[in-house]
C-alpha positions, 0 to 999 in steps of 0.5 A: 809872458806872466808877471809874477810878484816875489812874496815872503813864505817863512824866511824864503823868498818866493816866485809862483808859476802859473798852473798852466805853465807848469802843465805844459811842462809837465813840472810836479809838486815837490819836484827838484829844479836847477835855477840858472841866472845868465848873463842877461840876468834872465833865469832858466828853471830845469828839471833835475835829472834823477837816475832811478836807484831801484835797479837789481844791480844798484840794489844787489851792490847796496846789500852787498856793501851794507853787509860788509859794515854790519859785520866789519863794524858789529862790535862798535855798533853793538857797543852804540845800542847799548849806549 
């Protein structure tokens, strides 16, 4: 067990863990967690499951539906760059 000291970084409060913990995790900077208080006002950090959003499908539906309001709404958009 590691006793960590919560300190101040700009108005957040803030809990270091220590580098060898976060290996043995294989936790990375920037990543997003889920922090979970139970009832025994212990915590549980997870990683934030992320489905990878470059698939042919997920892409082909994306230009797919981008094309349908760039030409529903060229009158409107045209009149904003104008503006």
């Amino acid at each position: 067990m590691n006793t960590q000291t919560i300190f101040q970084a700009g108005n957040s409060r803030v809990v270091s863990i220590p580098k060898s913990l976060l290996e043995e995790l294989n936790f990375k900077l920037g990543q997003k967690v889920n922090v979970t208080k139970l009832d025994d006002e212990s915590i549980v950090i997870k990683k934030v499951k992320t489905t990878p959003l470059s698939s042919a499908k997920t892409t082909s539906e994306f230009k797919k539906w981008l094309s349908d309001v760039l030409e529903e709404d060229a009158e409107v958009l045209d009149e904003l760059a104008v503006r």
